[in-house]
N, C-alpha and C positions, 0 to 999 in steps of 0.2 A: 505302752503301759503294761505294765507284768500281771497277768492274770489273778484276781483273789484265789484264795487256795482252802477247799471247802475237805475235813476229814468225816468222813460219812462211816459211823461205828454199829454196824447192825450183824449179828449172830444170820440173819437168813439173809443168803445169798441175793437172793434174787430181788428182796425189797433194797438190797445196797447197791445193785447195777442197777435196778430202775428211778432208784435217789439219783445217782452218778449222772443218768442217761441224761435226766430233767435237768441238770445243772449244768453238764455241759453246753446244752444248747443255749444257755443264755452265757456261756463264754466263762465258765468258772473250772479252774484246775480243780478236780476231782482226788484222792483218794480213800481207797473204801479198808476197811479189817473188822473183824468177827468176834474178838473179843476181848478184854480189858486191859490185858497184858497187855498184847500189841497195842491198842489204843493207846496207853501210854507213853509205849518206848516210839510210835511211830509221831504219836504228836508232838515231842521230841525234838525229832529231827526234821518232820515235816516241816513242821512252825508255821500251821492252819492259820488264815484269816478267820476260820469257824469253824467250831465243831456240831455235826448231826450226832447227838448221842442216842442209842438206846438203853433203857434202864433193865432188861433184863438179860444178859449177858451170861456166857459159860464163865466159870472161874470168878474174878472181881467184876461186881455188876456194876451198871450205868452211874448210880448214885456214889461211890466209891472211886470208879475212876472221874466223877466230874469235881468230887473234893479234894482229889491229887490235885488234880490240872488248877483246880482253882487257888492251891497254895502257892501255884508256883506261876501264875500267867491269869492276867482278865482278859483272856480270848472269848468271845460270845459262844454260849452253850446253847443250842436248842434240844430241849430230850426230847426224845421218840419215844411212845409208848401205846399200849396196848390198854393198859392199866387207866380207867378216867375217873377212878375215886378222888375227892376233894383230897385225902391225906395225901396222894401221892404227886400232887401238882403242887402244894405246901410244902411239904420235904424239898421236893426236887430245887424249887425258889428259894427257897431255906439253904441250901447248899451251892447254889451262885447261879444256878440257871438263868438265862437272860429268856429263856418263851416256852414253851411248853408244847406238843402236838400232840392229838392223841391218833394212832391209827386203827380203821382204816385213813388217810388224809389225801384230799384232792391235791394234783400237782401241782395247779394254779395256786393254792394254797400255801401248798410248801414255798414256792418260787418265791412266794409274797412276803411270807416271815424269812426266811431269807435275806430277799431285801432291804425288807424292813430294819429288821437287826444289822445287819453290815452298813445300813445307811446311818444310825443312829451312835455305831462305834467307832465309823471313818468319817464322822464329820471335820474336816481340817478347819484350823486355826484362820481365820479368815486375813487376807494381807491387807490391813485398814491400820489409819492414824489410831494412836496410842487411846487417844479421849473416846474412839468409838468403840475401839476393843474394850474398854472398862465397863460398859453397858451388858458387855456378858459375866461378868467377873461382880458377884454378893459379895462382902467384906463385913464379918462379925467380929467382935472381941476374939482372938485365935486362932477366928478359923475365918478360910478363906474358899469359894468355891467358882471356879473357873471351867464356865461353859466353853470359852474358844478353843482351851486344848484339852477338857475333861478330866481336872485336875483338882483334887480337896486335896487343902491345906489343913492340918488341926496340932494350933503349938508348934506350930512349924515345921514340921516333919509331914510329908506326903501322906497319903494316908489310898489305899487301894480300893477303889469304890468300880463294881459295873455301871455299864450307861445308864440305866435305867435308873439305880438309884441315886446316882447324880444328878438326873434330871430331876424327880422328885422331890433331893432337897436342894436344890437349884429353885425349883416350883415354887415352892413354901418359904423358902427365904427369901425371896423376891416379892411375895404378896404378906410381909411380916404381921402377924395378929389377924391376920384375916380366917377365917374357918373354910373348910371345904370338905364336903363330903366326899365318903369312899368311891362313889360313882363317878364326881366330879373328876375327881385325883386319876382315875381310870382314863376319864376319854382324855383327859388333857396329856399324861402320859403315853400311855401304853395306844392310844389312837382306835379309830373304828376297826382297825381290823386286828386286834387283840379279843379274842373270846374270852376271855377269863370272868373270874370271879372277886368279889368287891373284898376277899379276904388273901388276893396277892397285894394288894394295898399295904394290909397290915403286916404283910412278911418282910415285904422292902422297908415298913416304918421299924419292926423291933431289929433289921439289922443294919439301920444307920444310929440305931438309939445302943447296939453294941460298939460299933465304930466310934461313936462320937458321943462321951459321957455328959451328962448334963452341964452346963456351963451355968454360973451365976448371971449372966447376962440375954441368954437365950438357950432355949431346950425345944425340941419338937415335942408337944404339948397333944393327949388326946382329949379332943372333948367329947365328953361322955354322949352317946347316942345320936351323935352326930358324926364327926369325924376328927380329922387333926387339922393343926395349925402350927405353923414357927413363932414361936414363941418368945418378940422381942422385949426385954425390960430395961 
């Protein structure tokens, strides 16, 4: 089996060979560059299973090249930062990131979202009879959302979603009219070892409510002071 292929984009040296070090040893092809240009031209050619981004970069910073990469590829992003204000973990989600790190960060850590994330975006297509494959596959008036090969349909046309918010409105289509809170929606997604905060909820909610305009038959619905719901009629 061909090794995943991890692009580790950090301006100081020495934190990109000690990302590199820690990844190699769990058996991941490595390479590292310093700042945005390259990060682009080399993820490129690369063609990373994932990218470690940093968001403060010489020349085009972290936030700027992960809007490139994300018009062009939903490769998993993890940004690296420095920076742990709430605005700048919103933006960054806002702009396609699949996890967020802030450093300094434990390498057990790192290793973990890592994982995490390439486990979640290399989940394959299970080989089962047609009737159990459908058990992953919600079906609404247009749209269509398929967990076995993470894949929305809406009107017909594919439509480019990260893991994350696939699973989400995967989540909520599948418990149709039921409510759940921002917390709830947390552990059952993003899982115990997501640190975040109950307002990546709302980022992944207003950019599948951009993706996918309201339908007369079903809308992802917020209820006030509580949280969201999919919203069957």
């Amino acid at each position: 089996m061909d090794k995943q292929k991890i692009l580790i984009v950090d301006d100081d040296e020495n934190i990109a060979e000690l990302v590199a070090m820690y990844l190699t040893k769990e058996c991941y092809d490595t390479r590292t560059c310093g700042d945005g240009e390259t990060a682009i031209s080399v993820f490129r050619e690369y063609q990373p299973n994932l990218i470690l981004l940093d968001l403060m970069l010489p020349g085009i910073d972290g936030y700027q090249v992960c809007r490139t990469i994300r018009n062009e590829s939903g490769v998993p992003i993890i940004m690296l930062s420095a920076k742990g204000e709430v605005f700048d973990k919103v933006l960054g989600l806002e702009l396609g990131a699949d996890d967020y790190i802030i450093k300094p960060f434990d390498s057990k850590e790192l290793v973990a979202r890592v994982k995490a994330v390439l486990r979640r975006y290399n989940t394959p297509a299970p080989e089962v009879p047609q009737q159990a494959e459908d058990k992953n596959i919600m079906r609404y008036p247009d749209l269509e959302i398929n967990l076995s090969n993470y894949e929305v349909r809406y009107m017909g046309a594919s439509i480019e979603m990260p893991p994350k918010e696939l699973e989400l409105l995967y989540f909520l289509a599948s418990h149709p009219n039921q409510v759940f809170t921002r917390e709830q929606l947390l552990d059952h997604i993003w899982g115990y070892e997501y640190a975040g905060d109950t307002r990546t909820v709302d980022v992944h909610v207003k950019r599948l409510r951009e993706k996918l305009p309201e339908h007369n038959k079903w809308a992802l619905s917020t209820v006030w002071g509580i949280g969201y719901k999919f919203d069957a009629r």
